[in-house]
C-alpha positions in Angstrom: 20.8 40.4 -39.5 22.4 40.2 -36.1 23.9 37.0 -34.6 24.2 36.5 -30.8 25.1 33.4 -28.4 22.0 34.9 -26.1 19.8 37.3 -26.4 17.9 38.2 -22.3 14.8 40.0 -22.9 14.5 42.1 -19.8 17.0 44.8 -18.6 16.2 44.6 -15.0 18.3 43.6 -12.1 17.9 40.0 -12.9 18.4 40.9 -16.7 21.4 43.0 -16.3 22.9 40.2 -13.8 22.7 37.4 -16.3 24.0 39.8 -19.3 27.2 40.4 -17.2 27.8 37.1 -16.2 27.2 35.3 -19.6 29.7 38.1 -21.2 32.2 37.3 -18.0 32.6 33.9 -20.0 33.1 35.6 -23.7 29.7 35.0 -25.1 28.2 37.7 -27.6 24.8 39.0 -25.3 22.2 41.7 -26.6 19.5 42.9 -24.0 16.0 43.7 -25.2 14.8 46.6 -22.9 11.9 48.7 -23.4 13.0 51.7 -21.2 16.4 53.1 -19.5 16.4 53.7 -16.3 16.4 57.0 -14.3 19.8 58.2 -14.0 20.7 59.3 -10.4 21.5 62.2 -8.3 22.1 62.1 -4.6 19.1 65.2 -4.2 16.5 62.2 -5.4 14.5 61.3 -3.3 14.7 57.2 -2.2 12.3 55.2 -4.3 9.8 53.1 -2.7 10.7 49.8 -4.4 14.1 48.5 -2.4 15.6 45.3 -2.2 17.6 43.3 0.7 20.6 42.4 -0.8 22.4 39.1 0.8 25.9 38.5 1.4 25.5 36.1 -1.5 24.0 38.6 -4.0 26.9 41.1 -2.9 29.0 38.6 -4.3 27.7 38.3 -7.2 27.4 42.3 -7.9 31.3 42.1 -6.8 31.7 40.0 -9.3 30.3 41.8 -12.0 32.1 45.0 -10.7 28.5 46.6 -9.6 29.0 46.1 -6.0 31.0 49.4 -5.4 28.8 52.3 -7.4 25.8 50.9 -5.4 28.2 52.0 -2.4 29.2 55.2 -4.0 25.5 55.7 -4.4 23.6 55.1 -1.3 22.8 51.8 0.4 22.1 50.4 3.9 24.0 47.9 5.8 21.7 45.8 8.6 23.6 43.7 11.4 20.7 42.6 13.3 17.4 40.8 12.0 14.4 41.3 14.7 11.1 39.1 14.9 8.4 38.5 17.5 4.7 38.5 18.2 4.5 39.0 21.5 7.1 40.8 23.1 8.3 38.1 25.2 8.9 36.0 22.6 11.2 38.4 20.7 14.0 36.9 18.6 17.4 38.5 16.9 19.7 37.4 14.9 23.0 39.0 14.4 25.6 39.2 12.1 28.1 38.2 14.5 26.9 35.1 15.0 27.7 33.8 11.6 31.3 35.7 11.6 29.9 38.6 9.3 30.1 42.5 9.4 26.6 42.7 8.3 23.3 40.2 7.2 22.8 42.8 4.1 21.9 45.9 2.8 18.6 47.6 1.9 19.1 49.2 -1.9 16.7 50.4 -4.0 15.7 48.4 -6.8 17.1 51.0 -9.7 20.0 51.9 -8.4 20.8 48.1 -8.6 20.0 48.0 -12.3 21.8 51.2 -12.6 24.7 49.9 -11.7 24.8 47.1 -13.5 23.4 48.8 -16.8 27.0 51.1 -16.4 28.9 48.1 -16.2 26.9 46.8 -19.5 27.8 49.9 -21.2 31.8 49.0 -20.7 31.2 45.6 -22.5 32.1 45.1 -25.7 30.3 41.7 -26.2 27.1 43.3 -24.7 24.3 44.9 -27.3 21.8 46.6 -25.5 18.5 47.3 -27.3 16.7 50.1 -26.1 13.6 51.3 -26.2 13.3 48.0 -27.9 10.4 45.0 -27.5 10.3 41.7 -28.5 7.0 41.1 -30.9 7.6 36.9 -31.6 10.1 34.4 -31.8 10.9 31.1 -33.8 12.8 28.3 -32.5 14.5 26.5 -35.8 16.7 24.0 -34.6 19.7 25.8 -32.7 19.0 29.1 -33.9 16.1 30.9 -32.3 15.2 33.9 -34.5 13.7 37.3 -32.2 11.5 39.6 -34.5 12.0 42.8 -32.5 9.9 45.8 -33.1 12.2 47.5 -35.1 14.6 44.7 -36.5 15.2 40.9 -36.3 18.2 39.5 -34.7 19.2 35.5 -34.2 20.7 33.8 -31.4 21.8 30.2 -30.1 19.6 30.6 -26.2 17.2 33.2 -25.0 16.7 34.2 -21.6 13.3 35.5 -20.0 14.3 37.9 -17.3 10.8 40.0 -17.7 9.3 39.7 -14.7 6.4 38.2 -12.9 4.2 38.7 -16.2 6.8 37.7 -18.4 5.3 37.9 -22.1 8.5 35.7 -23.3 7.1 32.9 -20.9 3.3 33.1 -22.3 5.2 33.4 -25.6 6.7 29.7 -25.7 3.5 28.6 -23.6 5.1 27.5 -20.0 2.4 27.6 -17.8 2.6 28.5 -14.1 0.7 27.4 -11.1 0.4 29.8 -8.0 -2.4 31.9 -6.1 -3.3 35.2 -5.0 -3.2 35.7 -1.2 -6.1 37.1 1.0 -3.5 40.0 1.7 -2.0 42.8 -0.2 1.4 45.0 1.0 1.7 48.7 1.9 5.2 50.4 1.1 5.7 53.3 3.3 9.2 55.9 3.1 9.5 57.8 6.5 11.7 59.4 8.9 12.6 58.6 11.8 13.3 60.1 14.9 15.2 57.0 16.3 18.5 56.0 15.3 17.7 52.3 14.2 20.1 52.0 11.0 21.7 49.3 11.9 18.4 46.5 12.2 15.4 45.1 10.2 13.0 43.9 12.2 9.1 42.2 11.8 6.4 41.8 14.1 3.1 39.4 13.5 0.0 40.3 13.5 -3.2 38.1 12.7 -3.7 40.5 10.1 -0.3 39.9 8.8 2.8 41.3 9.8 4.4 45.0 10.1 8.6 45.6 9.3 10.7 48.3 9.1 13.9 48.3 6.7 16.4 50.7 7.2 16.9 53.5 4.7 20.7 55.4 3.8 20.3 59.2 5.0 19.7 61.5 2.1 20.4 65.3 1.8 16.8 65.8 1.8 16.8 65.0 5.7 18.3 68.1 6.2 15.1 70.3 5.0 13.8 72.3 7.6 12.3 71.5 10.5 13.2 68.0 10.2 16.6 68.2 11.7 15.4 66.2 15.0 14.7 63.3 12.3 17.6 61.0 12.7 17.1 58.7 9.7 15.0 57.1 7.1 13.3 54.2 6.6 10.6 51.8 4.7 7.7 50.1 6.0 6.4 47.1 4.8 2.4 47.1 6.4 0.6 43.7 5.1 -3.2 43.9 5.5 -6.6 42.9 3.8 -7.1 43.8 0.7 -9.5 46.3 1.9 -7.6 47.6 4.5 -4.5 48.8 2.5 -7.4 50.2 0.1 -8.3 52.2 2.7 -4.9 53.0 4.3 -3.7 54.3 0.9 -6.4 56.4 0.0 -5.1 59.0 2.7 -3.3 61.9 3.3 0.0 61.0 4.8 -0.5 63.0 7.7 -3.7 60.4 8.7 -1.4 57.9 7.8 1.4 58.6 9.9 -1.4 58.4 12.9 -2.6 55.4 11.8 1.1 54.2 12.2 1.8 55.0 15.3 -1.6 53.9 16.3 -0.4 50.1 15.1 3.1 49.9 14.6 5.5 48.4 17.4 6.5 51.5 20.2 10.1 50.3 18.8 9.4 52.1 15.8 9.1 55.4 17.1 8.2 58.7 16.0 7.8 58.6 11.8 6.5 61.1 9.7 5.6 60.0 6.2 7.4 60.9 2.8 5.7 58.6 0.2 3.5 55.6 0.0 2.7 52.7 -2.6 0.8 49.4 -2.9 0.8 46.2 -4.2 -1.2 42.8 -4.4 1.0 39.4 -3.1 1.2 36.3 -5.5 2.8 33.2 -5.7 3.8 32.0 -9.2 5.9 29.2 -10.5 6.8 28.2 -13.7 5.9 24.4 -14.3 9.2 24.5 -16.5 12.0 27.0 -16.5 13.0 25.6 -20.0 11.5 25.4 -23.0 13.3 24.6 -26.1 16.1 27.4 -26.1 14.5 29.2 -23.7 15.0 29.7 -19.7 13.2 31.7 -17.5 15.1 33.5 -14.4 14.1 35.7 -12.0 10.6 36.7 -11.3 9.4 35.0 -15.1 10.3 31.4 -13.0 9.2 32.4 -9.6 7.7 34.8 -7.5 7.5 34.8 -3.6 5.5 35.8 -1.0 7.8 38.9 -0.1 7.8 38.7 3.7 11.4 37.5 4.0 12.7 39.9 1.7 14.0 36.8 -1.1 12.8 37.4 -4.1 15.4 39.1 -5.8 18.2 37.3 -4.3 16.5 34.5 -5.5 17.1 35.7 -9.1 20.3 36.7 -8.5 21.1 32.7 -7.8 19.6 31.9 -10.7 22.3 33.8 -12.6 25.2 32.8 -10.9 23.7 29.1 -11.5 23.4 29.4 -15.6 27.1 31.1 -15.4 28.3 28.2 -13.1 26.4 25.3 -15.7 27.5 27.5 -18.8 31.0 27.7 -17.7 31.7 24.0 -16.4 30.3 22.9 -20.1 33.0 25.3 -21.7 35.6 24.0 -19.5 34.8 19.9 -20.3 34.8 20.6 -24.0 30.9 20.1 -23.9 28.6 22.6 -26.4 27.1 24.9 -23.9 24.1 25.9 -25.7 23.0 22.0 -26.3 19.6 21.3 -24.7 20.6 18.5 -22.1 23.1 21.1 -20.5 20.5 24.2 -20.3 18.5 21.2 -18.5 20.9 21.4 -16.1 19.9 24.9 -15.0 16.2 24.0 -14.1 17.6 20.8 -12.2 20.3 23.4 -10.0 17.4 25.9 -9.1 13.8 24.5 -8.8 14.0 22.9 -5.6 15.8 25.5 -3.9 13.0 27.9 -5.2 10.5 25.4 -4.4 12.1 25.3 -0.6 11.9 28.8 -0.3 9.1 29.3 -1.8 7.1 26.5 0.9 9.2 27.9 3.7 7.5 31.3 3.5 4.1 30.2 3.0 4.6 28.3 6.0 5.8 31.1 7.8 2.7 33.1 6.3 0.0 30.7 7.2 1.6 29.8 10.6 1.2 33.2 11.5 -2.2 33.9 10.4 -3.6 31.2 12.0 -6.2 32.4 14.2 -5.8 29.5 17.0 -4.6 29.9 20.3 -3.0 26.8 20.4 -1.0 27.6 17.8 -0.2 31.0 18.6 1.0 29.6 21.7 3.3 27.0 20.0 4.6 29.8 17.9 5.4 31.7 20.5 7.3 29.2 22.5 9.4 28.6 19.4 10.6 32.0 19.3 11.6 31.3 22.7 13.7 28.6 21.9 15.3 30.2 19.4 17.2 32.0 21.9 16.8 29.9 25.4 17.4 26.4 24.3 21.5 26.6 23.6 21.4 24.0 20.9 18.5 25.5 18.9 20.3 29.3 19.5 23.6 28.1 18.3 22.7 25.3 15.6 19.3 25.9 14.1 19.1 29.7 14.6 22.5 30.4 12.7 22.3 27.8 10.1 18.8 29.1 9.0 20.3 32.7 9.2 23.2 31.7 7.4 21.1 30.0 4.7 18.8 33.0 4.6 22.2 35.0 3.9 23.0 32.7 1.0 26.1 31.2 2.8 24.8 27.3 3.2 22.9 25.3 1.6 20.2 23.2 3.3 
């Protein structure tokens, strides 16, 4: 039977992050996994599923030696954050105004975990198991004991890192409390005939709000007849659930009309490569520990995605268990012992819980259908960048915290 300090169950980006970081301080990791991920070739097309990557979680992927693959690879850089309702009110934030060359990059969600699984692979203290599934596990003291499918190993700590429907987190019986909201999300991959590489932006509707993220350029753009497209990029369309029913049940040339028949003039001319949906939840764990185990990632908390956090979010959850893990090392203390994986929960649930309120705030601030408060909203965008103290105080510590710079 195989001994481990930790096993993670899970091999996505949160997954792979943790693995990395806990073998950074010489503990022996294995990684349950039930499937490898696509390898990549720069003739792929881009996937739908992308993340914006903070200054923060660049870091961290520095850190872990990740960081510069994803470059090799493809990825995005934004300087410039847009966000308005009505046109007058329109607010930007820019990277200057923190000191930074950039506020992030849009990459897509595998070639994150890509680049961390090749990292993994270079590890000797790293065991990945794969196509592999945890069936149960039995907490004994300090040994937990994981009955895989096709084996059974032992370890000191296990780490749920198996997203929003974590099985590990029903498993040990850590109940969450969250809700489903009235709207679901539309991913949309286009080109674009405007070169707008360089900004994200978001406008509100009382529907729920439109973005655009830019996308790297890919060899595909240079198919023909598409040579007057100058970029790509992905659209995030929030809607009634019936609506995005509707919206994805057609062809994508009625989509890209209905497009540019709601989408900001700023977007421009699109035409549309590939399309996905999804429902929006809010989950949170009433306990990211139970016994020897911790939940990270999307198995603690996930976010109403309208700001783009969620997976930075996990990505401070890592560097938090690494920063706990290794002060205990350093002081002598036993770094698996109970009161110091307590320590983890007591780093991270308020500053999920902050983020987490923050966007539902944002969200139901938005959607609120009176005038008054549309008004009121407005007029705050407004002073975002008229009132000198709000623009240079408020406006760029929020944008810094959004960036993972400060903490509030």
């Amino acid at each position: 039977m195989k001994n481990f300090d930790c096993v993670i169950v899970g091999g996505g980006m949160v997954g792979a992050a943790s693995a990395l970081s806990l073998a950074q301080l010489g503990l022996k990791v294995a990684v349950v996994e039930v499937s490898h991920p696509k390898p990549f070739s720069p003739e792929q097309a881009l996937d739908l599923r992308v993340s914006a990557i903070s200054i923060a979680s660049q870091h961290l992927l520095e850190q872990l030696e990740a960081w510069q693959q994803i470059l090799n690879w493809r990825s995005c850089p934004y300087e410039r954050l847009g966000v308005w309702e009505q046109e007058n009110a329109y607010t930007e934030f820019n990277a200057i105004d923190i000191d930074q060359p950039h506020l992030g990059h849009i990459v897509e969600n595998r070639l994150l975990q890509l680049s961390l699984w090749e990292q993994i692979a270079l590890q000797k203290n790293i065991t990945l198991f794969c196509p592999e599934q945890l069936k149960s596990l039995t907490q004994t003291g300090e040994i937990v004991t994981c009955e895989l499918t096709q084996q059974t190993i032992t370890t000191k700590v296990v780490i749920a890192a198996d997203g929003a429907n974590s099985q590990l987190r029903n498993m040990v019986g850590i109940g969450i409390t969250g809700w489903d909201y009235s709207q679901s999300a539309m991913l949309i991959n286009v080109k674009t005939k405007l070169p707008q590489q360089d900004i994200t932006w978001q406008q509100f509707h009382k529907t729920g709000p439109v973005a655009f993220l830019p996308l790297p350029n890919t060899k595909s753009n240079d198919e023909p007849g598409e040579s007057d497209f100058a970029g790509n990029g992905s659209l995030v369309w929030y809607h009634k659930k019936e609506e995005i029913k509707r919206l994805s049940a057609l062809s994508n040339e009625q989509l890209t009309k209905e497009i540019h028949q709601y989408f900001p003039d700023k977007l421009g001319t699109v035409n549309v490569l590939s399309k996905g949906s999804f429902p929006l939840t809010r989950r949170h764990a009433n306990s990211y520990k139970k016994g020897r185990v911790l939940l990270l990632g999307d198995a603690a908390h996930t976010i109403n995605p309208m700001a783009g956090q969620g997976v930075n979010l996990g990505f401070k959850d890592v560097k938090a268990l690494q920063t706990i893990i290794a002060t205990a090392i350093s002081k002598g203390e036993q770094w698996d012992d109970e009161h110091v994986l307590a320590r983890y929960e007591k780093m991270r649930r308020h500053d999920n819980l902050l983020m987490m309120t923050g966007m539902d705030a944002l969200y139901n601030s938005f959607s609120h259908p009176s005038s008054a408060v549309k008004s009121l909203r407005n007029l705050s965008l407004q002073a975002l960048n008229k009132v000198p103290f709000i623009n240079s105080v408020v406006k760029n510590k929020a944008l810094a915290y959004a960036c993972g710079l400060k903490v509030l």
